[in-house]
KEKE-3310 file (N, C-alpha, C; in steps of 0.2 Angstrom, whole numbers, plus 5000, padded with zeros to 4 digits):
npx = (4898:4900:4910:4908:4907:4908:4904:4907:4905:4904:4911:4925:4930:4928:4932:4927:4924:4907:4903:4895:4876:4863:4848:4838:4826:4819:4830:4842:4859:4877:4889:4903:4921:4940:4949:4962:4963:4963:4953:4934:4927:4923:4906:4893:4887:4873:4861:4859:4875:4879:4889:4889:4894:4905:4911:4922:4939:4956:4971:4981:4980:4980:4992:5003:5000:5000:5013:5018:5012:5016:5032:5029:5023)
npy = (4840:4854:4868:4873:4888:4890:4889:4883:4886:4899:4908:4906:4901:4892:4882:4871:4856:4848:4833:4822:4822:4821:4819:4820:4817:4829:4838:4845:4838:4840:4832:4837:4839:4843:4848:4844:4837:4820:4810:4812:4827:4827:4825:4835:4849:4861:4868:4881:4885:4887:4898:4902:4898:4892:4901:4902:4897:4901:4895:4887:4898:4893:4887:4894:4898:4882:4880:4890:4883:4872:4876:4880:4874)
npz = (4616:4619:4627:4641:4653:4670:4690:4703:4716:4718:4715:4710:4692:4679:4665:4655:4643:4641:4642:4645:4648:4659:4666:4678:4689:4683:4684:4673:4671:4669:4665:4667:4660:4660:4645:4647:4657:4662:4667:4668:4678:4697:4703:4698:4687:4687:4676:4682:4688:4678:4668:4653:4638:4629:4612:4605:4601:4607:4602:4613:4625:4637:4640:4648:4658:4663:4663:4673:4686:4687:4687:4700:4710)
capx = (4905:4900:4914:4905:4910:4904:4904:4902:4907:4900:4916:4931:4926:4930:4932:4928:4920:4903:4904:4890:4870:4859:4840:4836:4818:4818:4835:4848:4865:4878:4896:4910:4930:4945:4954:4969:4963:4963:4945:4930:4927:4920:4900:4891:4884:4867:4858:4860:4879:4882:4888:4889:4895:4913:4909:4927:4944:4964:4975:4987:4982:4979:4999:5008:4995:5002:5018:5018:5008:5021:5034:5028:5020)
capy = (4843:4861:4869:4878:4892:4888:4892:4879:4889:4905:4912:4903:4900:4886:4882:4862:4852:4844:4826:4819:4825:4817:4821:4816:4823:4833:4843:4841:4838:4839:4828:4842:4835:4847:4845:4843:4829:4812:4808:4819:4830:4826:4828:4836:4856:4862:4874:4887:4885:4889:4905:4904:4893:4896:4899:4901:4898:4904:4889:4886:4903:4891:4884:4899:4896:4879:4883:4892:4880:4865:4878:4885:4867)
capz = (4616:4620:4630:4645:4658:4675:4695:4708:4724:4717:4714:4704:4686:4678:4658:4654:4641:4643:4639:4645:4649:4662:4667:4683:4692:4679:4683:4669:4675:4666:4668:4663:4659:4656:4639:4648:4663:4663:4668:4671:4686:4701:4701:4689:4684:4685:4674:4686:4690:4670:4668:4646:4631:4624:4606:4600:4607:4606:4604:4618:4627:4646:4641:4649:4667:4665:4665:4680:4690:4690:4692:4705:4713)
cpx = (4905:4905:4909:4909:4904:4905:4902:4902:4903:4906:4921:4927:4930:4927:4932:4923:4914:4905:4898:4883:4865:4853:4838:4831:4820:4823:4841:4854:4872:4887:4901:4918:4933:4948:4960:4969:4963:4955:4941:4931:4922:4910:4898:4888:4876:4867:4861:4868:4882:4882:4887:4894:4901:4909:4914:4935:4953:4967:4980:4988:4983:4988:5004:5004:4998:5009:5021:5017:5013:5029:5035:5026:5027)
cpy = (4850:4863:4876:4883:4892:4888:4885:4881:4897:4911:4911:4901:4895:4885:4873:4862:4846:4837:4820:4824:4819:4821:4819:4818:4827:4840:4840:4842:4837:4838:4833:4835:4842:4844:4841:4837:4823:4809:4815:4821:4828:4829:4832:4844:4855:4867:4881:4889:4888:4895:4909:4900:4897:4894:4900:4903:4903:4899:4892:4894:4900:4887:4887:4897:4890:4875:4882:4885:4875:4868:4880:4880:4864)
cpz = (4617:4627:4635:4651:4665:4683:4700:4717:4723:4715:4710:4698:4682:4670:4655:4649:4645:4639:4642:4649:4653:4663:4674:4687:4690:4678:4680:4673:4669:4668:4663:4662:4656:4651:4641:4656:4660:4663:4669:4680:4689:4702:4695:4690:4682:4681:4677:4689:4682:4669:4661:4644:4628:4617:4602:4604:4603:4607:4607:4623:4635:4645:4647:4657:4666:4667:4670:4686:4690:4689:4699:4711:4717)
residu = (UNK:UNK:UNK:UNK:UNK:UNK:UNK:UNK:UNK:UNK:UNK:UNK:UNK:UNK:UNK:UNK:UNK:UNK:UNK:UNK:UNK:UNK:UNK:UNK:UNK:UNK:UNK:UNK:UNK:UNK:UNK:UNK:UNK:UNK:UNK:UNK:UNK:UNK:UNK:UNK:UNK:UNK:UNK:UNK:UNK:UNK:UNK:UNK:UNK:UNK:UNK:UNK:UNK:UNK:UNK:UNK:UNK:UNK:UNK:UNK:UNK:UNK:UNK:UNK:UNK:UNK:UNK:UNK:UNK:UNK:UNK:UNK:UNK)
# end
């Protein structure tokens, strides 16, 4: 349940929940989910795509970004 910060284009960053951990030829993979999706996200995060480990949050600061987004939608 470690909330990670992570990059899969090399550029947008991206704040989700691990929820599951896989090994597969010896590269871990790990299945992220937003708190706020439905199901997890598509494919999975390596090692390398991990940019650091939230180790402490601010409730309801992503509300006011949510906002917007389905005004603006």
């Amino acid at each position: 349940n470690d909330v990670i910060v992570f990059s899969k284009d090399g550029k947008n960053r991206v704040v989700h929940r691990i929820i599951e951990i896989n090994t597969i030829d010896g590269e871990r993979q790990y299945i992220t989910k937003g708190d706020a999706n439905d199901g997890p996200d598509a494919g999975y995060v390596t090692d390398g795509q991990i940019i650091g480990v939230v180790h402490f949050k601010i409730i309801y600061i992503g509300h006011p970004s949510l906002w917007l987004r389905e005004i603006f939608e």
